[in-house]
C-alpha positions in Angstrom: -0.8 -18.3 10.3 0.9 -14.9 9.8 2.2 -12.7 12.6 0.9 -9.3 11.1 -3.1 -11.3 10.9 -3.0 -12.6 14.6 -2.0 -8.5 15.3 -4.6 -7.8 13.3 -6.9 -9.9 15.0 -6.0 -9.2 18.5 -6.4 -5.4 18.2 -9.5 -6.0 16.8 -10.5 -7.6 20.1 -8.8 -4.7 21.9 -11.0 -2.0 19.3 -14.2 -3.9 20.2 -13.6 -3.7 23.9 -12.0 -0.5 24.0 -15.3 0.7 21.8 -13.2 2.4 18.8 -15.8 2.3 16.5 -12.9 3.4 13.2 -10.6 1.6 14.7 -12.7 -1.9 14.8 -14.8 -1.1 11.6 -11.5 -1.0 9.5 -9.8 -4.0 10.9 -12.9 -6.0 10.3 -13.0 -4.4 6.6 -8.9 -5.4 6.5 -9.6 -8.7 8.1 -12.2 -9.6 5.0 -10.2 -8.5 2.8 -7.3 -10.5 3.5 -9.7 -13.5 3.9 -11.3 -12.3 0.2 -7.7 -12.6 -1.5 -7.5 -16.0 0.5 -10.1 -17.5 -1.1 -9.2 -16.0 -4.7 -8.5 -18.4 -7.2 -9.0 -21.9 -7.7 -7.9 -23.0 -4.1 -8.0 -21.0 -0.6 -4.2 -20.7 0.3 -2.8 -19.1 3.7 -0.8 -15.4 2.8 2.4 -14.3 4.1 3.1 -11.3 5.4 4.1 -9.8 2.4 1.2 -11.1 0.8 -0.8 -9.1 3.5 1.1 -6.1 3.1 0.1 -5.9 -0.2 -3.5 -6.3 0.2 -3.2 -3.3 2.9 -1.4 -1.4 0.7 -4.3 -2.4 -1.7 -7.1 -0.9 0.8 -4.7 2.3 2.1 -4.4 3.5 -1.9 -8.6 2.9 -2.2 -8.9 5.2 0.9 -6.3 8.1 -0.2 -8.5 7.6 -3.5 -11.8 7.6 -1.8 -11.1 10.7 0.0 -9.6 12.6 -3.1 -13.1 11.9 -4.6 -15.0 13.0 -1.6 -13.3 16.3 -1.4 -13.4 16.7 -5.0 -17.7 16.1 -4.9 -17.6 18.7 -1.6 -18.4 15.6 0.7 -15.9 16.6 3.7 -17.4 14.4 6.3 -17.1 11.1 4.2 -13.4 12.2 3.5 -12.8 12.5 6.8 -13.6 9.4 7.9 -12.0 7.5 4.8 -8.6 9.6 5.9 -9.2 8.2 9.4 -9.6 4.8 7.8 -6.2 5.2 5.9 -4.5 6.0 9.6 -5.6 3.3 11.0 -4.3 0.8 8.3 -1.2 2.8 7.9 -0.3 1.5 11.4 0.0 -1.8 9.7 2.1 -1.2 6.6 6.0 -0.8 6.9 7.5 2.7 7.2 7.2 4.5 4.1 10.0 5.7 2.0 10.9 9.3 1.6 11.2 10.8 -2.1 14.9 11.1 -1.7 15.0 7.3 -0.7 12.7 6.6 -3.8 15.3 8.5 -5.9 17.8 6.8 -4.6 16.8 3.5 -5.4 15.5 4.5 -8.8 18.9 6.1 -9.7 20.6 2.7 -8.5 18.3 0.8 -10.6 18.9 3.3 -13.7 22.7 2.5 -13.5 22.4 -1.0 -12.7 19.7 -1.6 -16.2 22.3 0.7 -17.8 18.8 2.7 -18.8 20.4 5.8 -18.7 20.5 6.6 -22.5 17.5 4.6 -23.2 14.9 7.0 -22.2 11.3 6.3 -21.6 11.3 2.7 -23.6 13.7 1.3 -20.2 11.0 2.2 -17.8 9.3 -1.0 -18.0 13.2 -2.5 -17.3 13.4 -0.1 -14.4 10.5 -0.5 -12.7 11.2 -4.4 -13.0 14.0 -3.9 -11.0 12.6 -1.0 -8.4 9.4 -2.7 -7.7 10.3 -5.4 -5.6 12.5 -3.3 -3.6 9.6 -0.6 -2.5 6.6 -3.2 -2.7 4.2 -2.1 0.5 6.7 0.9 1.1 5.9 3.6 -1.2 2.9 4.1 -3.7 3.4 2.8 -6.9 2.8 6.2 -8.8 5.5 8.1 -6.7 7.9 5.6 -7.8 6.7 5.6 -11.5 6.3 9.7 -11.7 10.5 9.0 -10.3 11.5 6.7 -13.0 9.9 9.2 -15.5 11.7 12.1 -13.9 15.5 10.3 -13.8 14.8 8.6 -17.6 13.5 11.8 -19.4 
């Protein structure tokens, strides 16, 4: 069994007794979803970590998502407690990486493709090559606005 599920798992029991209603709600809902992508497919199979850091990654962008659409439809309290969602499965993901360190890699990746003159038809060959590198570190559409941005 992974290392990041049994953490899951024990601070649930530490939620539950410390009576953090957000706290033990969400790891429940991340707990089901990891057992959901488990199950997916033809055969249950156990995920690695990096499996489950996708998934959470997965459930952090439907909660920055959620609350957008809350504010948007003047629903503050439900927003609210979707951010408070997306805090508490933050503390699960890997440090994210700062715009300059998205740059960085994406700039690395446009020399290494030799993309450069290319323009927007490399960005499927850079994003090939970026992805792996920020997968469960930064959202996907920071990285993709980047490779826009360097390849215009």
């Amino acid at each position: 069994m992974s290392a990041l599920k049994d953490r899951l798992r024990a601070d649930l029991t530490t939620a539950i007794k410390g009576r953090d209603e957000v706290r033990s709600s969400t790891i429940r809902m991340l707990l089901t979803a990891i057992t959901n992508a488990e199950v997916a497919g033809k055969e249950h199979r156990e995920l690695t970590d990096d499996d489950i850091v996708g998934v959470l990654s997965t459930e952090a962008k439907k909660r920055r998502e959620a609350a957008v659409a809350f504010d948007d439809g003047n629903r503050p309290e439900m927003a609210a407690k979707e951010r408070a969602e997306g805090v508490v499965i933050s503390d699960y993901l890997p440090a994210q990486l700062s715009e300059s360190e998205i740059a960085d890699i994406v700039s690395a990746a446009v020399a290494q493709t030799g993309a450069a003159g290319e323009g927007m038809r490399a960005m499927g060959k850079v994003m090939g090559v970026v992805s792996p590198q920020v997968k469960g570190k930064a959202d996907g559409s920071l990285v993709a606005a980047e490779v826009r941005r360097q390849l215009a």
